[in-house]
GULO-632669 format. One record per residue (C-alpha): z, y, x. Coordinates in steps of 0.05 Angstrom, whole numbers, plus 5000, padded with zeros to 4 digits. Each point is the difference from the previous one (the first is absolute). Layout:
<rs>
<r Z="Z" Y="Y" X="X"/>
...
</rs>
This chain:
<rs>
<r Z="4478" Y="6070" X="6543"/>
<r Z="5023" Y="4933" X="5034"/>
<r Z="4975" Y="5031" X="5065"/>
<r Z="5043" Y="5058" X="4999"/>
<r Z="5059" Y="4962" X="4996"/>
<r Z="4982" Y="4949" X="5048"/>
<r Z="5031" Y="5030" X="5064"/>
<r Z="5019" Y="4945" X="5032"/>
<r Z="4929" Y="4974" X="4993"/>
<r Z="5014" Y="4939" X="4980"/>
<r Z="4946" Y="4978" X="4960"/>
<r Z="4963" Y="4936" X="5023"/>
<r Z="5063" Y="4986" X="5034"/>
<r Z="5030" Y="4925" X="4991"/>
<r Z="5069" Y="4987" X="5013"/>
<r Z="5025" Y="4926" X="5029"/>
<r Z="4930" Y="4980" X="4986"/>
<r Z="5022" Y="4997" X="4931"/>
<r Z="5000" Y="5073" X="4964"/>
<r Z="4936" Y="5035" X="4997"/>
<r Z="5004" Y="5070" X="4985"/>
<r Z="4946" Y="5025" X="4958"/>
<r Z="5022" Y="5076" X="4982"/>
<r Z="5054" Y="5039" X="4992"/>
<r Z="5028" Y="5019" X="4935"/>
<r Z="5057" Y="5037" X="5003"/>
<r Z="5042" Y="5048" X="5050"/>
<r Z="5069" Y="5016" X="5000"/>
<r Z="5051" Y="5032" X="5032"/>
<r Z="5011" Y="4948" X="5054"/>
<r Z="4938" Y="4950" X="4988"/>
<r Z="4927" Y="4990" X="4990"/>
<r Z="4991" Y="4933" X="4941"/>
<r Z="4935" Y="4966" X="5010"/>
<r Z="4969" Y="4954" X="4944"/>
<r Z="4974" Y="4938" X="5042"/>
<r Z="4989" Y="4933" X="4996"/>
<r Z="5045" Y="4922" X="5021"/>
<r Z="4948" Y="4970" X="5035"/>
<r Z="5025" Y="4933" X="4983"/>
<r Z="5031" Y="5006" X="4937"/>
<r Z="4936" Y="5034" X="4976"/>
<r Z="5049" Y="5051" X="4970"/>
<r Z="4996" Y="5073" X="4988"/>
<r Z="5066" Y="5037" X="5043"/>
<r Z="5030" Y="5063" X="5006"/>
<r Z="5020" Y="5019" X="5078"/>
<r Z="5045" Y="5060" X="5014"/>
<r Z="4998" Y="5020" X="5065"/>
<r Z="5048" Y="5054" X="5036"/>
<r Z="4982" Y="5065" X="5015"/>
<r Z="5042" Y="5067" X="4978"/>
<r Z="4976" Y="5059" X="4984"/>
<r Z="5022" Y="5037" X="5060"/>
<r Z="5029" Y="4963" X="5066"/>
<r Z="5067" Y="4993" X="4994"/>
<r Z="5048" Y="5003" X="5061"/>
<r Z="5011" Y="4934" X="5039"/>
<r Z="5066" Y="4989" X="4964"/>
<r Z="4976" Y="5016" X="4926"/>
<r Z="4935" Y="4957" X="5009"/>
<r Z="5036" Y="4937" X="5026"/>
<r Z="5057" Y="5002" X="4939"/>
<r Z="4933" Y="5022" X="4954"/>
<r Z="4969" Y="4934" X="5030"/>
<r Z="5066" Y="4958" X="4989"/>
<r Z="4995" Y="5029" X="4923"/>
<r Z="4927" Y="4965" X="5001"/>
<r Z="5016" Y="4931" X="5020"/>
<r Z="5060" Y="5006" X="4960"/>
<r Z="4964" Y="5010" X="4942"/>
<r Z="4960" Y="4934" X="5012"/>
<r Z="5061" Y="4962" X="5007"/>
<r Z="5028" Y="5029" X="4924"/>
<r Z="4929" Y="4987" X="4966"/>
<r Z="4997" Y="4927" X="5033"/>
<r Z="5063" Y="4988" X="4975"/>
<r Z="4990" Y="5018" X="4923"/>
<r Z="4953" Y="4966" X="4946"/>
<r Z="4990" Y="5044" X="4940"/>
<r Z="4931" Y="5007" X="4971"/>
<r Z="5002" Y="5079" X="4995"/>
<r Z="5017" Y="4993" X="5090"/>
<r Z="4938" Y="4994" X="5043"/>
<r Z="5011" Y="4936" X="5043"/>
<r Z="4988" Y="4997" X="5073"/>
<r Z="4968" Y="4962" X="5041"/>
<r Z="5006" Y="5006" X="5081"/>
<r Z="5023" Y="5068" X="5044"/>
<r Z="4986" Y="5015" X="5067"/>
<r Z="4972" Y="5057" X="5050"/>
<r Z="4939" Y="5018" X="5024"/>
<r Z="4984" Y="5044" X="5063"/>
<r Z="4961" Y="5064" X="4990"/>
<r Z="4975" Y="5040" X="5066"/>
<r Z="5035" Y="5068" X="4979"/>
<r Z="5067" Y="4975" X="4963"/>
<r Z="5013" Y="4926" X="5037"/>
<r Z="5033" Y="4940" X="4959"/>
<r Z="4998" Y="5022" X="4919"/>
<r Z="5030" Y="4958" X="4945"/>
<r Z="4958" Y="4971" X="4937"/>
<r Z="5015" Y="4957" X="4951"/>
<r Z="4952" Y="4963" X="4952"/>
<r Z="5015" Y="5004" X="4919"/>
<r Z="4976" Y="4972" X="4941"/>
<r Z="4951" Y="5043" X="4970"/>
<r Z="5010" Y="5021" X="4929"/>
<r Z="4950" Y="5032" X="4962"/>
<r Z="5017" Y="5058" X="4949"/>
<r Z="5031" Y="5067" X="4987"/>
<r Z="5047" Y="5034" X="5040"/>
<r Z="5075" Y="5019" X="4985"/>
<r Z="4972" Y="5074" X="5010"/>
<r Z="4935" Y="4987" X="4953"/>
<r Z="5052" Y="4965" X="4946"/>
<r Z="5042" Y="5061" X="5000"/>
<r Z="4948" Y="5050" X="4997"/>
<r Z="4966" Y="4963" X="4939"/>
<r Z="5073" Y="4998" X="4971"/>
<r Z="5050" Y="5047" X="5036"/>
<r Z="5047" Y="4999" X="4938"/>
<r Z="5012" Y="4928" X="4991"/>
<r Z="5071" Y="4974" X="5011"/>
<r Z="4991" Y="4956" X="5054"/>
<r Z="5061" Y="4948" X="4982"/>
<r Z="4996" Y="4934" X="5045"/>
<r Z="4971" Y="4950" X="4947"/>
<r Z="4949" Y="5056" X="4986"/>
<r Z="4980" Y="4996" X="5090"/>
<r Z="5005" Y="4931" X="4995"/>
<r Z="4942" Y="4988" X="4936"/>
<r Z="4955" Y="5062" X="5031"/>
<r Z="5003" Y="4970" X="5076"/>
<r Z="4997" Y="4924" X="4989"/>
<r Z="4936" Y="4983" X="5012"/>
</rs>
């Protein structure tokens, strides 16, 4: 499974001699996540890495790649225990698609949002509820 999603071909990849990428996980509509390893920390890490679905025009890609880093920027900038933390950004240059933004994440083990609501899709999800099922 891992190496149908892997299009960027990524794995065995490190990033700022830093971020090994072991496999991907998961693929979205405008990124590939890779489970990997902090060389240094000795740390298990999440790293999302750019890539939509279908190419986008010039315009839409570069506001779609402003979204990216700005999304860094809001998760660096909060501390809740149910919010992944960050740990470094930056771009990487790939033959066919030229400088792509990644970012590395904390790497939290457990169920999805979409496996919790399939296991209980009738559940009123109030905000103390999110916050005792997501703290980890």
């Amino acid at each position: 499974m891992s190496e149908d999603i892997d299009v960027l071909q990524l794995r065995g990849t490190t990033l700022k001699g830093t971020f090994a990428l072991d496999r991907a996980v998961a693929r979205g509509g405008f990124g590939v996540v890779y489970r990997g390893r902090h060389l240094s920390l000795h740390k298990e890490i999440a790293v999302k890495v750019f890539c939509p679905l279908a190419r986008p025009e010039a315009s839409i890609e570069q506001e779609a790649i402003s979204h990216f880093f700005q999304e860094i920027k809001i998760l660096s900038a909060l501390e809740h225990p149910a919010i992944v933390r960050p740990y470094d950004c930056g771009t990487i240059n790939l033959a066919e698609r030229g400088d792509v933004p990644w970012m590395a994440l904390e790497w939290i083990e457990g169920r999805t949002l979409a496996e919790i609501l399939r296991q209980s899709p009738r559940i009123e999800w109030s905000p103390e509820r999110c916050s005792i099922c997501c703290v980890r």
